[in-house]
N, C-alpha and C positions, 0 to 999 in steps of 0.2 A: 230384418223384416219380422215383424208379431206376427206367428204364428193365427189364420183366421181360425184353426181348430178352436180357439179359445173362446172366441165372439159365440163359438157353442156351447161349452160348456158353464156359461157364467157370463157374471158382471164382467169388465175390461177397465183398464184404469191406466192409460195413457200418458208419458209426460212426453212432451216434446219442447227439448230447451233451446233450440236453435230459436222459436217463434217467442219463449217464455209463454208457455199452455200447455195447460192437462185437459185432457180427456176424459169422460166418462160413459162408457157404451151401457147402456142396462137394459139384460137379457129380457126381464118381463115383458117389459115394453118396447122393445126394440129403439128407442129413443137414443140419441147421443147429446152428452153435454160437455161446454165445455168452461173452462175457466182460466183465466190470463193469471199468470203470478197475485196473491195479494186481493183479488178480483172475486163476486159472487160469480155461480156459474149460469150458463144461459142456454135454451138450449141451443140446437143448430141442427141443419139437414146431412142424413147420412151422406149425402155424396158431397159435402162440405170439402174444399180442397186441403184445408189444410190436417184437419181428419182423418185423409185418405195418405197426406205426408206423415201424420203421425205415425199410422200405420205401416210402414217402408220405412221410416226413420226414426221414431220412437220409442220410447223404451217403457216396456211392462213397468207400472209401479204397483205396489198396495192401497186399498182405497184411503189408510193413517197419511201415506205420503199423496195425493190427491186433494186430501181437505187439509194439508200443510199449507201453510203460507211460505212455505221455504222451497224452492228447487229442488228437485232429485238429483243426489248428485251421484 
């Protein structure tokens, strides 16, 4: 489970590869995005399900692995 301390301290950068999708939470704005492997990103609502799976199942990436076109592996 990501630690939610973090959604405070900063941007969040998600990958969750069971769905193939990353995530991107941005503190500013509190807005989330998300992007499908290969995919531009979109955005989507915070209580988004599969967002809330990324967050329980997902794993912290960097925002370089985020705007990858490759998996986290």
């Amino acid at each position: 489970m990501v630690s939610l301390e973090l959604f405070r301290l900063g941007d969040v950068y998600l990958d969750y590869r069971f769905e193939g999708m990353k995530f991107r939470f941005d503190k500013a704005t509190s807005r989330v995005f998300v992007r499908f492997y290969g995919q531009p990103e979109v955005e989507i609502a915070q209580s988004d399900v599969h967002f809330r799976e990324a967050i329980s199942a997902g794993t912290v990436i960097t925002k370089d692995q985020y705007l990858s076109d490759e998996s986290s592996q």
